[in-house]
N, C-alpha and C positions, 0 to 999 in steps of 0.2 A: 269325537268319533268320526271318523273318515263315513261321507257317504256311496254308498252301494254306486257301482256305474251303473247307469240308463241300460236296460239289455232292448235292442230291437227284436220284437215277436219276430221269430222264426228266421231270425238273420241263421246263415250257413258259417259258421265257426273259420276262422280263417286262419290259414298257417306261417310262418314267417317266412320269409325270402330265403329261399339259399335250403331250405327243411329237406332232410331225405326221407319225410314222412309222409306216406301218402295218405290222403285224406280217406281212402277206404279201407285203411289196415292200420289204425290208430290203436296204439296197445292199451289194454284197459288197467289206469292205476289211480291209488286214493282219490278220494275229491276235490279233498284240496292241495294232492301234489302238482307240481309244473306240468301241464301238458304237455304230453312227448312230441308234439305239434312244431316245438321250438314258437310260439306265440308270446311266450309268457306271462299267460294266464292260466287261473288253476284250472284245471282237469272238468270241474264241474260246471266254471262259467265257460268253457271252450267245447270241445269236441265230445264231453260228457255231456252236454244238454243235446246233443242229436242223438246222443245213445240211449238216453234217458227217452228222447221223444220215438226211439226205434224197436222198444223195446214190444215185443210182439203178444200178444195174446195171453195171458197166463191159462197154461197147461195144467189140469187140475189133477189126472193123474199122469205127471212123465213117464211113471216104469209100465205102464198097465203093456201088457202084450209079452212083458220081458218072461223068462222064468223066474221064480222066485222072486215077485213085486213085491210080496208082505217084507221079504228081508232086501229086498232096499232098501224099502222104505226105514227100516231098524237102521240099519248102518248110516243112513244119512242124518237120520235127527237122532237115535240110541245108544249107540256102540262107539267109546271111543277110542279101541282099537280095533281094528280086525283088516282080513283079507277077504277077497275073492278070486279065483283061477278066472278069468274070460277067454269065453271061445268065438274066435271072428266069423263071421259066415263062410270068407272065400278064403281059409288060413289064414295062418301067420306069414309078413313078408320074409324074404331072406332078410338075415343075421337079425329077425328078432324072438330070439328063443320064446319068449312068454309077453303075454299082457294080466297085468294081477292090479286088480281096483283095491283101494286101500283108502280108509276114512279119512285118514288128515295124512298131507306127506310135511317133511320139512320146510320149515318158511314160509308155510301155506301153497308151497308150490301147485298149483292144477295138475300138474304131473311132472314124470320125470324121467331117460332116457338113462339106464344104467350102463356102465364100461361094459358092462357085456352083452349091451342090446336087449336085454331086457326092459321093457315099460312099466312102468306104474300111473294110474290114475286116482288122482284124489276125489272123493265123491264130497264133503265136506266142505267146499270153498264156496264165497259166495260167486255169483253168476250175475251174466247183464241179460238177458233176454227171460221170458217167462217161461220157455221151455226148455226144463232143468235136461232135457234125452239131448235135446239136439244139442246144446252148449256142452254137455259131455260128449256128445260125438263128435264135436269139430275140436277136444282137445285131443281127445283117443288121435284124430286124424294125423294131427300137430307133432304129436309124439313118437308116431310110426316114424315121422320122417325126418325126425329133431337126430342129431350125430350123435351118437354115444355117449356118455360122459356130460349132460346137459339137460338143466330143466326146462319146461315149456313155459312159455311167458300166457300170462291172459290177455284174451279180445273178445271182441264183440264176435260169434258165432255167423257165417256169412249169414244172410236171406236164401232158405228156399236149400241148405245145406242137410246132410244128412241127419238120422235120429239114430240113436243107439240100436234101435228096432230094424236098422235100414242095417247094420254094420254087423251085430251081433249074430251069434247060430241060436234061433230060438229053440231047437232042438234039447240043446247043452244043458246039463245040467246046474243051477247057481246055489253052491253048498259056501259058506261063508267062514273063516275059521277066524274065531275070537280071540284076540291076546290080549296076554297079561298087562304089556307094553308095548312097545313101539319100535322091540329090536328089530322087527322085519323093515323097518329104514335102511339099515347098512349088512350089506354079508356077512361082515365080522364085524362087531363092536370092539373087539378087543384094538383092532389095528384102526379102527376111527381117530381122528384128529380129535386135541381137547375141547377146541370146540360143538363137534357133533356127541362125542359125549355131554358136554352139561347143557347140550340143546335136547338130549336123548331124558337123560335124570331129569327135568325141568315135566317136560311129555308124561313119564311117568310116575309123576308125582303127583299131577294132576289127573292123572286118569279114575274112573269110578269101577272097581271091579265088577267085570260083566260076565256073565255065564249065557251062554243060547241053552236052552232045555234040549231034550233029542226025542223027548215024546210027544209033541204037538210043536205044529211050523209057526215060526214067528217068534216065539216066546222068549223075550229076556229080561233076567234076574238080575241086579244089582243092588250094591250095599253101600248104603249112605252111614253116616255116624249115629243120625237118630235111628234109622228104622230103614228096610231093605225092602225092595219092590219085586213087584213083576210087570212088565210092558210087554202086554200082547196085540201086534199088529194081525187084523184081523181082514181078509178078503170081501166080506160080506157087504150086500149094499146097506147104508146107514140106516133106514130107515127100519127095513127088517132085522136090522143087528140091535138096535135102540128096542125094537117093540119085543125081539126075544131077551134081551139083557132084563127089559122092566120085569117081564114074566118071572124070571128066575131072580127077580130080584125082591119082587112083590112078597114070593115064596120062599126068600131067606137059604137059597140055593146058587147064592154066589159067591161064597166063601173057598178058602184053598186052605182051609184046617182049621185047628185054633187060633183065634186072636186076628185072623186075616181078613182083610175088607175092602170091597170094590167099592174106591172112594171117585170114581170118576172115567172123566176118557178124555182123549185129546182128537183131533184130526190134522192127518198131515199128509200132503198128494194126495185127498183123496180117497183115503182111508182112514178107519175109527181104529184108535187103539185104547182097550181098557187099561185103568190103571188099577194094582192091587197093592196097597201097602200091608206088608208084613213083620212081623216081630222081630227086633235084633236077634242075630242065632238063626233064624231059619232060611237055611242054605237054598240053593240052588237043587241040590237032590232031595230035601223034604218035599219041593212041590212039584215034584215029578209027577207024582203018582195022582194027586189029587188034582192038576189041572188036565191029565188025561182024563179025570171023571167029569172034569166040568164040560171039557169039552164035549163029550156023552149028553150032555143035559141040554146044553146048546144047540145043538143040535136036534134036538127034540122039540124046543123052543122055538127055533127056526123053521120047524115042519108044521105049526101052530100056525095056522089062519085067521081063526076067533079074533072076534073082537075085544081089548081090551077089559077087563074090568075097571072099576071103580080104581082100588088098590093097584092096580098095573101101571095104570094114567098116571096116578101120585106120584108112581115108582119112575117110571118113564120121564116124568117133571124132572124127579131132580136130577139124573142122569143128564137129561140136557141143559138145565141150569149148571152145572158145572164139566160141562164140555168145551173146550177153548180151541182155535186152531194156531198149529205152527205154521203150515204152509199154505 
């Protein structure tokens, strides 16, 4: 077995002779591909361990400020398809009709530059710095100004660069629209090349059908083979969202019908999301009605200052014994 080269602590990654790559605009690709450096060495022992060691601060909630934070947060770790409409603060530039955020684009692209100036951004890809607004706002940036007809390559988001918060109209409305698939890729599907067709069928085959509810924000339903859920991403700080969940949970008041059960919660940016497993069969519109009641209850719970009981403590236990985080 070949051994590992000696790495010198904090040696500055060095590029090869003649490289039209400049050492502060190194494109970010796999670990172990060729560094774009021209060096050749992979990517992680070269110009990836400055990135690795530049990587800033982790941002615990990136969207917090945005409209609609609970359904970012959905679409980035939930939904795996959908849209958003985004509105810029100082418009759109000339020949760019629209910017529409979209969960996964093709090839994992960060984004992409359509023949008709239109943009899309991927929310879904992974990132090199720990604040997921600002690495989406230097792709957003990339994009505006990428020609037509071309996707945006990934990098390291400058230092001290804009935040989605800096670029966005926090005014705007963020309403998110769910698909079935993934035709919102190409204008027409029909006139697609065979290859983005069986990259399209491939997308959609793997997708988990996803429903957004329309009577409580956040809320979405999906259907597995064994059994269908509900993931509600919820605003509320954790700790008073934990001590009102134990409440209503103590008291057997957090159910969404028959056979339904709040088996847990995740965290992800920064916010708690319950999770509800529910019965094969029960749709998306059976728990309309009955998480707008919960929601009722929750809120009640929420308005609750009291001390815990005994029963609530227990409840609250396991709750957080089986809380995990994604991000």
């Amino acid at each position: 077995m070949a051994k590992k080269r000696p790495q010198t602590k904090g040696a500055r990654p060095q590029r090869a002779a003649g490289s039209q790559v400049d050492d502060g605009n190194v494109p970010v690709v796999g670990a172990r591909e060729p560094c774009p450096c021209g060096s050749g060495r992979r990517y992680k022992a070269c110009h990836g361990r400055a990135a690795a060691q530049a990587v800033t601060e982790l941002v615990q909630r990136p969207f917090e400020g945005l409209p609609g934070e609970c359904d970012w947060v959905a679409l980035r770790e939930l939904v795996p398809a959908a849209t958003a409409g985004l509105t810029l603060k100082d418009g759109l530039p000339e020949g760019v009709p629209s910017v529409t955020l979209a969960t996964v684009l093709p090839m994992a692209w960060p984004a992409l530059r359509r023949d008709d100036g239109s943009v899309l951004i991927g929310l879904q890809n992974d990132t090199a710095s720990g604040d997921l607004s600002r690495d989406l706002a230097d792709v957003l940036v990339q994009a505006l100004e990428t020609a037509p007809g071309n996707p945006v390559a990934g990098r390291r988001a400058p230092a001290g660069g804009p935040r989605l918060q800096d670029l966005l109209d926090l005014d705007a409305p963020f309403e998110p629209v769910v698909h079935a698939g993934f035709e919102f890729w190409v204008p027409d599907a029909s006139a697609a090349t065979a290859e983005v067709k069986a990259s399209l069928e491939r997308a959609d085959e793997a997708a988990v059908p996803t429903v957004k509810l329309n009577g409580v924000d956040a809320a979405y339903w999906c259907e597995t083979p064994e059994k269908n859920h509900l993931r509600w991403v919820m605003p509320h700080e954790e700790e008073r969202l934990l001590d009102a969940l134990a409440r209503l949970h103590a008291a057997r008041r957090t159910g969404l019908g028959e056979g339904t059960r709040l088996v847990g919660s995740f965290r992800a940016h920064g916010l708690v999301v319950p999770v509800w497993d529910l019965p094969t069969g029960v749709t998306a519109e059976d728990v309309e009605k009955p998480a707008a009641e919960f929601a009722e209850r929750l809120a009640e719970a929420l308005a609750d200052d009291s001390p815990l009981s005994a029963d609530e403590r227990r409840a609250r236990g396991g709750l957080t014994n089986r809380q995990v985080t994604l991000s």
